[in-house]
C-alpha positions in Angstrom: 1.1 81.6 -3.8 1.8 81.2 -0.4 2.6 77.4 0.2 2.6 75.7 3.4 2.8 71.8 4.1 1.6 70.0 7.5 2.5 66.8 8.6 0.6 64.6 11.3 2.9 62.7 12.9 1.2 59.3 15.6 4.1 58.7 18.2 4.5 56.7 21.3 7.2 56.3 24.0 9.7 53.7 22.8 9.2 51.6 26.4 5.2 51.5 26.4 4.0 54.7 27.4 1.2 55.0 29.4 -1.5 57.6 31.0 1.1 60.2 30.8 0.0 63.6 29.6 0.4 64.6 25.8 4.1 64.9 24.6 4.7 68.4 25.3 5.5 70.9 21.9 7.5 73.4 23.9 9.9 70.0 24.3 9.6 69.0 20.9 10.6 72.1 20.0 14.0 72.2 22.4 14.9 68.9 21.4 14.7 69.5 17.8 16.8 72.3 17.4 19.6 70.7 19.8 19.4 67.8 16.9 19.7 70.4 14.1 22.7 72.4 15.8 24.6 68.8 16.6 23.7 67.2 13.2 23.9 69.9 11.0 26.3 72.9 12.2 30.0 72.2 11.8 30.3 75.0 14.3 28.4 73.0 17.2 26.1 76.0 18.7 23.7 78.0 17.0 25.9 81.5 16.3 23.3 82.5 13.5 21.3 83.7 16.9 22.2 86.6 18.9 22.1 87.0 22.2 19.5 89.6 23.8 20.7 93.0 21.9 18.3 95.0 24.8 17.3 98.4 22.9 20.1 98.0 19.9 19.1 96.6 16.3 19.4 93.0 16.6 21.6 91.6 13.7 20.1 89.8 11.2 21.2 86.1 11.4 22.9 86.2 8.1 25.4 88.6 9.2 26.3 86.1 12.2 26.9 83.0 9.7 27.0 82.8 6.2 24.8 79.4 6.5 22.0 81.1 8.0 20.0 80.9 5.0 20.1 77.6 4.1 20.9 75.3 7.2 17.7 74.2 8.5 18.3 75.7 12.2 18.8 79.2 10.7 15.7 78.9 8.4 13.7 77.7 10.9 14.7 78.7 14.5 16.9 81.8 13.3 14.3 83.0 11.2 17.1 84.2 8.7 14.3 84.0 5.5 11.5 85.3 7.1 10.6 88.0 9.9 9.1 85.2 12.0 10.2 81.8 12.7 8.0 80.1 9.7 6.8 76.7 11.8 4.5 75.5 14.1 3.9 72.6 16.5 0.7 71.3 17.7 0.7 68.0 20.5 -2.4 66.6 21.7 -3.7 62.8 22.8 -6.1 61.1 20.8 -8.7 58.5 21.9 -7.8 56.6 18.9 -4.8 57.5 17.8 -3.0 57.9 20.9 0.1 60.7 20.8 -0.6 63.5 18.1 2.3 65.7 17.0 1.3 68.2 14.1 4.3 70.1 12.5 3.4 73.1 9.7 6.2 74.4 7.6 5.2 78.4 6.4 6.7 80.1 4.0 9.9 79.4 2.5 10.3 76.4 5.2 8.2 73.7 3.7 10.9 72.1 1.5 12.7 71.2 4.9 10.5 68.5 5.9 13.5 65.9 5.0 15.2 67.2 7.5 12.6 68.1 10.2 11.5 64.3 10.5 14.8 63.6 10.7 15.6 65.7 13.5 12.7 64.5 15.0 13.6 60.9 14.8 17.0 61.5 15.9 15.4 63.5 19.2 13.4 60.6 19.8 15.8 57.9 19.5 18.5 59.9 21.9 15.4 60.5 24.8 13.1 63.0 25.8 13.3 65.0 29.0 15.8 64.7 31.9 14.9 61.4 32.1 16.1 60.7 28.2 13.2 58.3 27.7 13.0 57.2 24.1 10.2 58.2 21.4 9.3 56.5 18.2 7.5 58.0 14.7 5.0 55.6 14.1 3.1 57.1 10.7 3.2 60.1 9.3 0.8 61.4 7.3 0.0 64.9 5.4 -3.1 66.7 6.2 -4.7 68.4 3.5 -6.4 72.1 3.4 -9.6 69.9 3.7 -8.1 68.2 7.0 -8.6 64.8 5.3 -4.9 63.1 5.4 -2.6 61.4 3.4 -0.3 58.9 4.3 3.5 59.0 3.5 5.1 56.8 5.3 5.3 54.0 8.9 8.0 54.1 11.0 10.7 54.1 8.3 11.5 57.2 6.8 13.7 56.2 4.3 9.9 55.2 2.7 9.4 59.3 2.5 9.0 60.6 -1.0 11.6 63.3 -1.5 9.0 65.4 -3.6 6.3 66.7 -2.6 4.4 70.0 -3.4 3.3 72.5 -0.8 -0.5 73.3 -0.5 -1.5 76.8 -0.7 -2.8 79.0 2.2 -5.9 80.7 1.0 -6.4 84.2 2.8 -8.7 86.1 0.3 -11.8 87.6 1.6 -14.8 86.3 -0.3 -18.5 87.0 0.1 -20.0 83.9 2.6 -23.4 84.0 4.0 -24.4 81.6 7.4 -27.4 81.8 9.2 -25.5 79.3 11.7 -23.1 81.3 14.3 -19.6 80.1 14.2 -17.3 78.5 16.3 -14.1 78.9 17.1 -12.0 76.2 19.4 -8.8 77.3 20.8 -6.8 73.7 21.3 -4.1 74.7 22.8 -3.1 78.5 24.9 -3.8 81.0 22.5 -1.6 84.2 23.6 -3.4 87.2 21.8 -1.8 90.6 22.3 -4.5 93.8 22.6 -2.7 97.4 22.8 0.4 95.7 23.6 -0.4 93.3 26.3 -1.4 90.0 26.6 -5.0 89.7 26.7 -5.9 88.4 30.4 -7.2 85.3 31.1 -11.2 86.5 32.8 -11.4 88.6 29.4 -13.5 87.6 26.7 -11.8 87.8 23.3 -13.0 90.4 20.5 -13.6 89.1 17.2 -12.0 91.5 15.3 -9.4 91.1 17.8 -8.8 87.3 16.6 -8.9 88.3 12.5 -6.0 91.3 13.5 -3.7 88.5 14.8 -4.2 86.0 12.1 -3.3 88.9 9.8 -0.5 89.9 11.8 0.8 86.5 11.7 0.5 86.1 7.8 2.0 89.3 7.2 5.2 88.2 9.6 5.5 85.2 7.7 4.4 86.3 3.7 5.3 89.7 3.7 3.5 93.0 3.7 2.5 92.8 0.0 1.0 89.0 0.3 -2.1 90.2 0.0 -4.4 92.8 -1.5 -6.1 92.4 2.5 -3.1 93.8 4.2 -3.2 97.1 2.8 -3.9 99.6 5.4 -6.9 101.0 4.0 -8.7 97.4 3.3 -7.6 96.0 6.1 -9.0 98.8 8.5 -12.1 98.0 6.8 -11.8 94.4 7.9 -11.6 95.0 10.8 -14.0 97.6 11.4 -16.4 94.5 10.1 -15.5 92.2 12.4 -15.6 94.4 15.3 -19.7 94.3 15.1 -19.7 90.3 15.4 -21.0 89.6 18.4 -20.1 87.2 20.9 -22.3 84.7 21.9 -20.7 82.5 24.1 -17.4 82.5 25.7 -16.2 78.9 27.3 -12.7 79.8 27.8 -10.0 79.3 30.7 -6.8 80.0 31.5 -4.1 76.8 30.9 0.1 77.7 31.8 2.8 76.0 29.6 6.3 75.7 30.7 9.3 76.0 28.6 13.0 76.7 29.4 15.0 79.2 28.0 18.3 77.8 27.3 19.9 81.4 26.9 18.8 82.7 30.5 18.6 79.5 32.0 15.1 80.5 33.4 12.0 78.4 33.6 9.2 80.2 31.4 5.5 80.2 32.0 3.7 80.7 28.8 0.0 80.9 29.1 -3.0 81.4 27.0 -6.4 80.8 26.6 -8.1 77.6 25.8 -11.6 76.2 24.9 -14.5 77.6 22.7 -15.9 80.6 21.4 -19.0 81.3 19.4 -19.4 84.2 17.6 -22.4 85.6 15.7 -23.6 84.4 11.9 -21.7 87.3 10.9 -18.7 85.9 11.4 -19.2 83.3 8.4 -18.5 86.8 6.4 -14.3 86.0 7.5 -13.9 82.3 7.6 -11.4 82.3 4.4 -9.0 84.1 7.3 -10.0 82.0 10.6 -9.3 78.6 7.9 -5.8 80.3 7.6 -5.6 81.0 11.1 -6.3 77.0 11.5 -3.1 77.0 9.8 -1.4 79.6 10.8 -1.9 79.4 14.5 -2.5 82.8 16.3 -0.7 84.6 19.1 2.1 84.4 20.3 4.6 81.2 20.7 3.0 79.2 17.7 6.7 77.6 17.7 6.3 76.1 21.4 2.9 75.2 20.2 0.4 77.5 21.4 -2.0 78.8 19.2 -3.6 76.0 17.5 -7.6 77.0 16.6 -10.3 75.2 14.5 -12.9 76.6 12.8 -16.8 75.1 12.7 -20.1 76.1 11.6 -21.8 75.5 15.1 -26.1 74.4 15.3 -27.9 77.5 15.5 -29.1 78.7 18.9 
């Protein structure tokens, strides 16, 4: 089994809000672990992290602090369960629904949702940005393998049921025929490494390009022996497949995040592609890995929230 749990969270700024853009995840991501580190470490800064080791072994977090393992800023930000930090954030504004934030707990993570919305909630409630303007949870909601959602709880949190089940991410390769071309959205800047190096922004993007990063992210988040499909010799195969898909259409473009690295002290420009790509019928043959790549996210940064992709059958040509 490999569980995952996400959790659709409708916000809005505390004073009224307004036309502002969407509620940036690279923020959301900064704030919360400054809440875990003052709520939850009686040490006050995050020593399960070490600094930049250059060429030298980093140590593995559980060697830094014997808490690693089990406070939620080590599991989650410190990676001490898993060789990747085993969440991902996703912000976007809705017609309808106004401010989106999406949080998916991988792996071992998903029984800290407790304390995630409560780290969020505190984030909020002490302000966002330099300016420290306040936030509020509105609903939160789950959203199911078949994107339909279920609603825990309004604004209180103390209305959260403490148990809850993960889902399970399906991966498995099984036979699926389409005489429709498929089409593949990237929502928000989708960082995709080829041969080492970030795959420019005028370049189109390989198919079996996308299916090796989805499987490189469920293997740094599952393990090597998740899957039958992460064996060397199936998963050359794979992608020997999905390198004849062809693409059809390419409606990308560039799009820069910011972050700040709190370490360095450095502005950080994290960009990545964004908008739609359509690849032949053949692709249909992998959707059981793009639907875990909706999940997954892909690339690099997932954390800051880049990555995000969704997955449709598009009209046929």
């Amino acid at each position: 089994m490999h569980p995952y749990l996400r959790l659709h969270l409708r916000v809005r700024p505390a004073d009224g809000g307004g036309e502002e853009p969407p509620l940036p995840a690279a923020l959301v991501r900064r704030v919360l672990g400054k809440a875990f580190i003052d709520t939850y470490c009686p040490f006050g800064e995050a020593r399960c992290q070490a600094a930049e080791a250059g060429s030298e072994p980093r140590p593995r977090p559980r060697d830094l602090c014997d808490l690693a393992d089990c406070c939620p800023y080590g599991v989650l930000f410190a990676a001490s369960r898993s060789p990747r930090p085993p969440f991902a954030l996703h912000t976007a504004k809705e017609e309808k629904e106004g401010d989106v934030l999406e949080i998916t707990l991988l792996a071992s993570a998903w029984p800290l949702y407790p304390w995630i919305l409560a780290g969020i909630s505190q984030a909020f409630h002490v302000g966002l940005g330099s300016e420290r303007r306040p936030w509020q949870i509105e609903t939160v909601s789950r959203v199911r393998p078949d994107r339909s959602r279920e609603p825990l709880c309004g604004a209180d949190l103390t209305q959260l049921s403490a148990i809850l089940a993960p889902d399970a991410l399906g991966i498995g390769l099984e036979p699926f025929l389409s005489p429709q071309p498929v089409e593949i959205r990237l929502l928000s800047p989708a960082r995709l490494l080829q041969a080492g190096r970030l795959l420019p922004g005028s370049s189109p993007v390989p198919f079996d390009l996308l299916i090796a990063r989805i499987l490189d992210r469920f293997r740094g988040l599952y393990g090597d022996s998740a899957s039958a499909i992460l064996h060397p010799a199936i998963r050359s195969v794979i992608e020997a497949e999905a390198s004849r898909v062809p693409l059809l259409k390419n409606e990308t473009r560039w799009v820069e995040v910011k972050d700040y690295s709190a370490r360095t002290g450095a502005e950080l420009l994290m960009g990545g592609k964004v908008g739609r790509l359509v690849y032949g019928p053949e692709a249909a043959r992998f959707l059981p890995i793009l639907q875990a790549g909706e999940i997954l996210h892909v690339g690099k940064n997932p954390t800051a929230g880049c990555g995000r992709l969704e997955v449709r059958l598009s009209a046929a040509p």
